[in-house]
Short mmCIF file of the C-alpha atoms (twelve columns), coordinates in Angstrom:
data_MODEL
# 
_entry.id   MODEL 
# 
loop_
_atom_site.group_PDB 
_atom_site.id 
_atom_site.type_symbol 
_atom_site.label_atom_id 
_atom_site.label_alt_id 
_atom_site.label_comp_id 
_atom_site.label_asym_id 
_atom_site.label_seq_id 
_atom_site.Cartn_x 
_atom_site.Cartn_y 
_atom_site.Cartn_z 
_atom_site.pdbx_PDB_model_num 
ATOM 1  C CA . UNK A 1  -13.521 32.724 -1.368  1 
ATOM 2  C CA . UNK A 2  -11.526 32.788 -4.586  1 
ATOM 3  C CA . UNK A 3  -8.895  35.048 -5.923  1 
ATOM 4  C CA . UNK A 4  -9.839  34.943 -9.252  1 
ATOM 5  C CA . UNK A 5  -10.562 38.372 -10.798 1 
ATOM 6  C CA . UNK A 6  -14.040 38.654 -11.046 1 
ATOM 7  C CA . UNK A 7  -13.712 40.132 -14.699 1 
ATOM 8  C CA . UNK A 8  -12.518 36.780 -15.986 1 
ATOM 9  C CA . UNK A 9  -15.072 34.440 -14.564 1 
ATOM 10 C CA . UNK A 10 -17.607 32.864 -16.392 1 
ATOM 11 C CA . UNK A 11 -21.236 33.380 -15.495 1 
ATOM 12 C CA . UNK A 12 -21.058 29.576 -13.931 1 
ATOM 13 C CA . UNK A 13 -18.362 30.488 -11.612 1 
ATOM 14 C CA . UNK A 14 -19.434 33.813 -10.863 1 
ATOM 15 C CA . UNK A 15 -22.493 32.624 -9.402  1 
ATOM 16 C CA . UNK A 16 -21.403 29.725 -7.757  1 
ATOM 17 C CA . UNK A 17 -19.377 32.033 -5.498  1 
ATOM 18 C CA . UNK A 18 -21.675 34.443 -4.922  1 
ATOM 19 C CA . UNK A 19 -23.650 31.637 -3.461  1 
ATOM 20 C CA . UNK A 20 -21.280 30.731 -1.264  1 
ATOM 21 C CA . UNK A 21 -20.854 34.372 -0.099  1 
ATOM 22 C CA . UNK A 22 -24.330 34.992 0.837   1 
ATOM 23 C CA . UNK A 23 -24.413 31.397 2.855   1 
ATOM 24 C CA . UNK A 24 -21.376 32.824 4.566   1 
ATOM 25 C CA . UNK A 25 -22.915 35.920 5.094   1 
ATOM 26 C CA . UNK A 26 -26.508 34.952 6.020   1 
ATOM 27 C CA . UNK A 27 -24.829 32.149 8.924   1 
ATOM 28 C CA . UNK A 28 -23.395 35.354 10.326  1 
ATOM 29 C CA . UNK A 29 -20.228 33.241 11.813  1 
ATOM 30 C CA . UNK A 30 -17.729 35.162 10.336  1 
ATOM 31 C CA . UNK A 31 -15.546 38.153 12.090  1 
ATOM 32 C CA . UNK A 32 -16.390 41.862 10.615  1 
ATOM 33 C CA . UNK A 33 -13.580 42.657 8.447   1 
ATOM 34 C CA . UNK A 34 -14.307 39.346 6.777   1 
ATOM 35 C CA . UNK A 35 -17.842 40.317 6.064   1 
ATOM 36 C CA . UNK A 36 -17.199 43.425 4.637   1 
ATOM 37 C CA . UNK A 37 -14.895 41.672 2.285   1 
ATOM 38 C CA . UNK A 38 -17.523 39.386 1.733   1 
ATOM 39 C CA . UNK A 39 -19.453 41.788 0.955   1 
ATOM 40 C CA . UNK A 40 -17.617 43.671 -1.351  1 
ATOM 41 C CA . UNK A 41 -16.609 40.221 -3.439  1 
ATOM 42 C CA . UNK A 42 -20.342 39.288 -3.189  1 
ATOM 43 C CA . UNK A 43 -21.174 43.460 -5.396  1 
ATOM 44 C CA . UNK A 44 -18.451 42.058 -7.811  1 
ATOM 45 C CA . UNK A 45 -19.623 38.907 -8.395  1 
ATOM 46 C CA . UNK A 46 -23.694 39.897 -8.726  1 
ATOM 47 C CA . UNK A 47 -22.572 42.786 -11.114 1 
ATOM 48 C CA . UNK A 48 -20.876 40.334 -13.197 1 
ATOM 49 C CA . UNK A 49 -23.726 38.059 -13.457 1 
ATOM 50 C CA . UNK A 50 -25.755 40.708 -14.282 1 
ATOM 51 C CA . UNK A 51 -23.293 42.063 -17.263 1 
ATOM 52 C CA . UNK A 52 -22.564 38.304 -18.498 1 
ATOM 53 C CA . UNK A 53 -26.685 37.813 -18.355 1 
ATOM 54 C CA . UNK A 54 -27.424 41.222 -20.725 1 
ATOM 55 C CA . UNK A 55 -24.490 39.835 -22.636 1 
ATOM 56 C CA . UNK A 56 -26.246 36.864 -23.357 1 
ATOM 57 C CA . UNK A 57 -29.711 37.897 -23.386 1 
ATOM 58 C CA . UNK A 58 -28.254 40.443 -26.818 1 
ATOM 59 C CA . UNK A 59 -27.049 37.453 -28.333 1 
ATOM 60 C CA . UNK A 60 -30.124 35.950 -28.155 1 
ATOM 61 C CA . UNK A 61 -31.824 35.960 -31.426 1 
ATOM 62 C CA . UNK A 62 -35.705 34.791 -32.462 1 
ATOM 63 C CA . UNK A 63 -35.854 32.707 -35.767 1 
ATOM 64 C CA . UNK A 64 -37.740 34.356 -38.920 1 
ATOM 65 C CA . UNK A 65 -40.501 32.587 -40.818 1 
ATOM 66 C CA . UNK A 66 -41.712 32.729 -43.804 1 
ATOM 67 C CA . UNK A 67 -45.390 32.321 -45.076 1 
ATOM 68 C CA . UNK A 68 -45.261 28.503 -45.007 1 
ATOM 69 C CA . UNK A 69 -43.544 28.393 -41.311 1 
ATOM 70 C CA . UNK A 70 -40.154 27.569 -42.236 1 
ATOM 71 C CA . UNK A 71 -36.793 29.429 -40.860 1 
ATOM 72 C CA . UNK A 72 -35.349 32.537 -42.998 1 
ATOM 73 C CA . UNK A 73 -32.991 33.759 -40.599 1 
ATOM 74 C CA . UNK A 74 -32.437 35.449 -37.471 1 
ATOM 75 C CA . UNK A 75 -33.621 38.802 -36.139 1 
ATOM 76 C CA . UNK A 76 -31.891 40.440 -32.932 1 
ATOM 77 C CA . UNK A 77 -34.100 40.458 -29.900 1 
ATOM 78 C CA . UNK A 78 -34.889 43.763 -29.073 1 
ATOM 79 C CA . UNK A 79 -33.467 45.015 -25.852 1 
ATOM 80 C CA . UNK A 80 -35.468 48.138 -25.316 1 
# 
């Protein structure tokens, strides 16, 4: 488990991780007070994969066309 603050990790490392929290977790060989800190890394990391995913899915934008098919710009996705 890293000490990196979860705040500062990219979505990559994030994930990577939390991967290797819930193998931890899921082989069950670990004492109690390490699986609740498991744990609670493991709520960190998922909520920020989930903020650096809506992060990225509002900079996602879909190309404009014109008439004849060819790109005018960008439009913002919509989130709602």
């Amino acid at each position: 488990m890293s000490d990196t603050d979860v705040s500062e990790m990219s979505f990559e490392a994030a994930m990577q991780e939390l991967e290797q929290v819930v193998g931890k977790l899921e082989r069950g060989d670990v004492a109690l007070e390490e699986s609740i800190a498991l744990y609670e890394r493991g709520a960190k990391l998922k909520k920020r994969c989930e903020a650096k995913l809506k992060e990225a899915e509002e900079k996602v934008a879909a190309i404009t066309l014109d008439g004849e098919g060819t790109p005018t710009g960008t439009t913002p996705v919509d989130a709602g």
